[in-house]
C-alpha positions as CSV (number, residue, x, y, z in Angstrom):
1,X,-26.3,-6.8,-46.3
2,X,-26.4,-7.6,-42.8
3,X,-25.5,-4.2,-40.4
4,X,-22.7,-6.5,-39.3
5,X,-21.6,-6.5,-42.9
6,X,-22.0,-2.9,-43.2
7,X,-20.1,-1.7,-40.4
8,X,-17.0,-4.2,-42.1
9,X,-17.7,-6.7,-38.9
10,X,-17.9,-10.5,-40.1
11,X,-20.6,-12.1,-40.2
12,X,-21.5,-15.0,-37.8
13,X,-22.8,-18.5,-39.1
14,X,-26.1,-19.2,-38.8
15,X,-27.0,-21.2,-36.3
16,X,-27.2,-24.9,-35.9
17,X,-29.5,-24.8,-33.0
18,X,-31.3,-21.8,-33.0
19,X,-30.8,-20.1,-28.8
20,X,-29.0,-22.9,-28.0
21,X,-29.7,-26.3,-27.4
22,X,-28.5,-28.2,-24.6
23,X,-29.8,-31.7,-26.0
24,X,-27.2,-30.7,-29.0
25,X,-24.6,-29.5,-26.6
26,X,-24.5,-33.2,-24.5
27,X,-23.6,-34.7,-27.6
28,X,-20.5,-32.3,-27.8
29,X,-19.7,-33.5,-24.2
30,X,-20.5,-36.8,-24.5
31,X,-17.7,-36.6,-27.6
32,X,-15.6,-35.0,-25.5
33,X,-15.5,-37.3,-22.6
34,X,-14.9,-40.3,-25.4
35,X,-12.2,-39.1,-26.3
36,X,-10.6,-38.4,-22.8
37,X,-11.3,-42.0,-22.4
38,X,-8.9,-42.9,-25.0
39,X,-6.2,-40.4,-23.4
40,X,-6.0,-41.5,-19.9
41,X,-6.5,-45.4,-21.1
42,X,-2.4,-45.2,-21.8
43,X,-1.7,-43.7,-18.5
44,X,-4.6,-46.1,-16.6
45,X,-2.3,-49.0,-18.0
46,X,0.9,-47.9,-18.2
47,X,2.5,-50.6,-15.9
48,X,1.4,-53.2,-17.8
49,X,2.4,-51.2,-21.5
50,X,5.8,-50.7,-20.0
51,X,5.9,-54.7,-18.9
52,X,4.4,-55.8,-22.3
53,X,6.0,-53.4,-24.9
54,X,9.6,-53.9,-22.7
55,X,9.6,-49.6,-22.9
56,X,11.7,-47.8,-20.2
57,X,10.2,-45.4,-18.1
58,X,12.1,-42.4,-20.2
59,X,10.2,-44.2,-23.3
60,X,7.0,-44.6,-21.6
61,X,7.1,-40.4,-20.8
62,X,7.8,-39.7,-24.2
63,X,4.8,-41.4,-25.5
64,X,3.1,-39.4,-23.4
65,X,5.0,-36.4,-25.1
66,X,3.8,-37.4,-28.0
67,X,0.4,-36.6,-26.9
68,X,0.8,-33.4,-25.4
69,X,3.6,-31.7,-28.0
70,X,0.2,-33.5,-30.4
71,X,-2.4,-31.6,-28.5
72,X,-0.6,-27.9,-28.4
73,X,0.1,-28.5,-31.6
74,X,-3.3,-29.1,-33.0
75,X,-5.3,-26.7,-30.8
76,X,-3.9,-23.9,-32.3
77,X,-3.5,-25.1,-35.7
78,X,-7.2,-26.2,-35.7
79,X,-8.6,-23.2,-34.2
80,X,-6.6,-21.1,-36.8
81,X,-8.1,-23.2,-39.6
82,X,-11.3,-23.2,-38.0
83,X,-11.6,-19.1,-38.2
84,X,-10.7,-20.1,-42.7
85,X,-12.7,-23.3,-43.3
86,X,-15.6,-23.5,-40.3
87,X,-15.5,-25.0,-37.1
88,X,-18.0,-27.2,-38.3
89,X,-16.4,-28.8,-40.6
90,X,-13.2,-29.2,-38.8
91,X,-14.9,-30.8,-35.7
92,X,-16.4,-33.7,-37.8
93,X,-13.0,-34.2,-39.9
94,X,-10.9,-34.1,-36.5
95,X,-13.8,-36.1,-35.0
96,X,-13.5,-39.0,-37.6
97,X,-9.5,-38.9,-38.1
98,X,-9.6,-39.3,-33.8
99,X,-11.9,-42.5,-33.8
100,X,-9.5,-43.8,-36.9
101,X,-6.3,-42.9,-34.9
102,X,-7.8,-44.7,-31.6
103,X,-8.3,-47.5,-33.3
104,X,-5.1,-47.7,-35.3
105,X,-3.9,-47.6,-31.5
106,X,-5.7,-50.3,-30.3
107,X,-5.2,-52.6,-32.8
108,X,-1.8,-51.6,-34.1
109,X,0.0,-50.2,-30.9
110,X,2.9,-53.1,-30.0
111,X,6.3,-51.2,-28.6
112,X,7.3,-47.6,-27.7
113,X,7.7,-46.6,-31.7
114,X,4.2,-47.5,-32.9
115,X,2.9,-46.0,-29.7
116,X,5.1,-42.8,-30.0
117,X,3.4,-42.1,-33.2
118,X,0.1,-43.3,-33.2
119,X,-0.3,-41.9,-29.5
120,X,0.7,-38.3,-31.3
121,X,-1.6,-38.7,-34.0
122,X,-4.8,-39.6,-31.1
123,X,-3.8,-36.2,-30.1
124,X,-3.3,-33.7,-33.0
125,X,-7.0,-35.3,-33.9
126,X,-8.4,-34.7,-30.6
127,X,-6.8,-30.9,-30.1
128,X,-8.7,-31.1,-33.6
129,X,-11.9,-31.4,-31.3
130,X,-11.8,-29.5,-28.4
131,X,-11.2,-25.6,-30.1
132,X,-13.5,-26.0,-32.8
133,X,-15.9,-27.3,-30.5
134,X,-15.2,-24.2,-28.4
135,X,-16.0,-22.2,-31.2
136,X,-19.2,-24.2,-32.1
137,X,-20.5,-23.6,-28.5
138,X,-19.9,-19.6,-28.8
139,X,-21.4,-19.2,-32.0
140,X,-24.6,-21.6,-30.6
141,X,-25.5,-20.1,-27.8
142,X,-26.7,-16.3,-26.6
143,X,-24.1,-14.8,-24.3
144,X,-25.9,-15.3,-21.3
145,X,-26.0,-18.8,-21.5
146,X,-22.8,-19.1,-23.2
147,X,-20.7,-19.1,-20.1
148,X,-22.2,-22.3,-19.0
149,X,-22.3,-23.9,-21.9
150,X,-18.7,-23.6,-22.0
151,X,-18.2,-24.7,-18.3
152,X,-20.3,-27.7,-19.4
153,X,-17.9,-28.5,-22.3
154,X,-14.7,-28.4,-20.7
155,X,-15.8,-30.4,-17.3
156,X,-16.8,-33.2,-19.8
157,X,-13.2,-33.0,-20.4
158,X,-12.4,-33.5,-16.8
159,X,-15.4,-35.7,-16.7
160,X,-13.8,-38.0,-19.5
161,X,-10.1,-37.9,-17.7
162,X,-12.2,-39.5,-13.9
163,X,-14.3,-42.6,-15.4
164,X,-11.7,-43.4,-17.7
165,X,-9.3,-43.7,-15.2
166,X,-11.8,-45.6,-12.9
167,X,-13.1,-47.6,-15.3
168,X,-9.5,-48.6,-16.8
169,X,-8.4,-50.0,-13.6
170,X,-11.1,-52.0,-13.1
171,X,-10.7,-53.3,-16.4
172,X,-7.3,-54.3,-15.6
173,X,-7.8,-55.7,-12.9
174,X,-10.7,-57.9,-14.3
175,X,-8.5,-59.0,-17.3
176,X,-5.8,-59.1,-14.9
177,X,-8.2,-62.1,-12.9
178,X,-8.9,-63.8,-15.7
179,X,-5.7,-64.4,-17.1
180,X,-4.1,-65.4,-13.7
């Protein structure tokens, strides 16, 4: 019995990457900001989805509803179930489900009801990501390097929302060129 154990305190997982290893936590970011580039993808061509798909600007918002009412929900259902099943687990399940949803989007995605829902499903998958990974992170890394680890994490976030959107409208604009 651990003295964690004896004093009635859980026990914590054992380690993935013993002390931390910041090779290991790039590939969480580098998740992170892939899937930040499927969120602001919508947004990036949203004139064009609204001309397309013939959506209104009040069904356009709601799409993007969808995703956030997705998100809330999934970040605290998914951290909950994290603390029962392992955040482990969960990441790779939420990971998987969020490249299946993305591309159910892409390939599926033709008016404001198929986007509505599949747009909502991106997003309970990817809140399905971001606490568990949160969790990962603290139980990976020693407190004192814990903080930054967890800084590093969520800029990728922010990291993911910037060259999405940059790289987005350039891509329109390309495809835009060569369709003129």
């Amino acid at each position: 019995m651990t003295p964690d154990a004896a004093r009635g305190e859980p026990t914590p997982a054992p380690s993935l990457v013993p002390g931390g290893s910041y090779r290991w936590l790039a590939g969480i970011c580098g998740s992170q900001i892939l899937f930040h580039f499927v969120q602001q993808h919508y947004s990036a061509a949203l004139p064009l989805l609204v001309r397309d798909w013939k959506m209104s600007a009040s069904q356009a918002g709601l799409v993007t509803s969808a995703f956030q009412i997705g998100y809330l929900i999934s970040t605290v259902t998914f951290s909950t179930l994290a603390d029962r099943f392992g955040a482990g687990r969960l990441y790779l399940v939420a990971a998987a489900g969020g490249a299946a949803a993305a591309f159910l989007f892409g390939g599926f995605a033709n008016g404001f009801q198929s986007a509505f829902v599949l747009f909502g499903l991106i997003a309970l998958f990817q809140g399905g990501v971001y606490t568990p990974a949160l969790q990962l992170i603290a139980a990976e890394f020693p407190p004192e390097r814990r903080g930054r680890a967890m800084g590093l994490y969520i800029a990728a976030s922010t990291m993911g929302n910037a060259a999405s959107l940059a790289l987005a409208g350039r891509l329109i604009v390309w495809w835009a060129g060569r369709a003129a």
